[in-house]
BAGUMAR-115743 format. One record per atom (N, C-alpha, C, O): x, y, z. Coordinates in steps of 0.001 Angstrom, whole numbers, plus 500000, padded with zeros to 6 digits. Atoms other than C-alpha are relative to their C-alpha. Layout:
<pts>
XYZ/...
</pts>
This chain:
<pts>
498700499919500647/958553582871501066/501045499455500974/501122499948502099/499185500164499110/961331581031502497/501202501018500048/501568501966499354/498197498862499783/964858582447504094/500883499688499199/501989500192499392/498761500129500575/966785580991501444/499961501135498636/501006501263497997/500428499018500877/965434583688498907/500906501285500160/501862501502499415/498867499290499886/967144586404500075/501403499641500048/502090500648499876/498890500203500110/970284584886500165/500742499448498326/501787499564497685/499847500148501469/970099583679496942/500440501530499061/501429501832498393/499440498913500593/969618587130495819/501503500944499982/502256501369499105/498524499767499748/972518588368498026/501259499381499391/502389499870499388/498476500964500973/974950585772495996/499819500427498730/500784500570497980/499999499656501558/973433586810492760/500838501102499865/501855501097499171/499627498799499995/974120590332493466/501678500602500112/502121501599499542/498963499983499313/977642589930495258/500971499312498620/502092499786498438/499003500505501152/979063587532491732/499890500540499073/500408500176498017/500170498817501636/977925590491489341/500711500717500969/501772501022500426/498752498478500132/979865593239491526/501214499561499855/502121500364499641/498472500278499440/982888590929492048/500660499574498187/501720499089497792/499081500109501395/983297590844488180/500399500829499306/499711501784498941/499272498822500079/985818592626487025/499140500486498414/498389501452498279/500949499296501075/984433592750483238/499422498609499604/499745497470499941/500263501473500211/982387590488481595/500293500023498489/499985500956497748/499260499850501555/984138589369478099/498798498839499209/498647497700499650/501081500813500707/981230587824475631/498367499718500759/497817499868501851/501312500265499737/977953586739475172/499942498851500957/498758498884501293/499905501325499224/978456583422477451/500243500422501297/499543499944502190/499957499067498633/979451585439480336/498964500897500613/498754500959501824/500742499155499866/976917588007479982/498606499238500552/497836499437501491/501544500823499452/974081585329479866/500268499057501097/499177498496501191/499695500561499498/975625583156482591/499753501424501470/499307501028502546/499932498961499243/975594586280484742/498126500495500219/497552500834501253/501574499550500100/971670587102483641/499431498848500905/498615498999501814/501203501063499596/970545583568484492/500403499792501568/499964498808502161/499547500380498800/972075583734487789/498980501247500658/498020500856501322/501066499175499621/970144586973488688/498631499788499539/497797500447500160/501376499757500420/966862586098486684/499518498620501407/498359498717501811/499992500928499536/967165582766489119/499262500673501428/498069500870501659/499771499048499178/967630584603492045/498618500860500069/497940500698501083/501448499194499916/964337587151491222/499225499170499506/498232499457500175/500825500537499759/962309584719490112/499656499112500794/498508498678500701/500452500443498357/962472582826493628/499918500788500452/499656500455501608/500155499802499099/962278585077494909/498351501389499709/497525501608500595/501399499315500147/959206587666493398/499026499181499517/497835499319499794/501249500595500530/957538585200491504/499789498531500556/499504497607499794/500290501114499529/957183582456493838/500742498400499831/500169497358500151/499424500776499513/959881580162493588/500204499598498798/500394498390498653/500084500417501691/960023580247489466/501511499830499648/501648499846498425/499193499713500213/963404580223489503/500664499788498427/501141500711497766/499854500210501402/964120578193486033/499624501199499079/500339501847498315/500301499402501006/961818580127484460/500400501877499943/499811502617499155/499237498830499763/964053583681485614/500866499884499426/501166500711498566/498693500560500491/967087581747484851/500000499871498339/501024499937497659/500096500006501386/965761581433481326/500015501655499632/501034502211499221/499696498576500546/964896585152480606/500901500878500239/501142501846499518/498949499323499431/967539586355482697/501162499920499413/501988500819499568/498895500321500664/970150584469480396/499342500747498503/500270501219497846/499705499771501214/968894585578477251/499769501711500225/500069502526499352/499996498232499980/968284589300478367/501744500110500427/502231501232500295/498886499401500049/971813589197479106/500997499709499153/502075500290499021/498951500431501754/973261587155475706/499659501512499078/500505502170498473/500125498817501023/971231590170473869/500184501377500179/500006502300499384/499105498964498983/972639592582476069/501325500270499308/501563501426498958/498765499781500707/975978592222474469/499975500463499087/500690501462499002/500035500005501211/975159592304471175/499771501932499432/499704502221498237/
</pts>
């Protein structure tokens, strides 16, 4: 696993607390695919797209 993995996560983590709210579904999933990105480089071996995909729609249907 490289060192940029954790830092990735650390930025994911750090632009979800620094939001104040999140208004809509476009926000919500923009916010998912940035963390699914983020954990899938970094648990599943560097999948990041494919985090960034479930990560955005677990957080469009999140809103709803």
């Amino acid at each position: 696993m490289s060192k940029l993995a954790p830092i990735a996560l650390f930025g994911a983590l750090t632009f979800v607390t620094a939001c104040d709210e999140i208004n809509g579904e476009r926000d919500a999933a923009l916010v998912g695919a940035a963390i699914g990105c983020a954990a899938g480089y970094t648990l599943v071996n560097g999948r990041c797209v494919e985090g960034a995909i479930a990560g955005g729609v677990a957080g469009a249907v999140s809103q709803r």
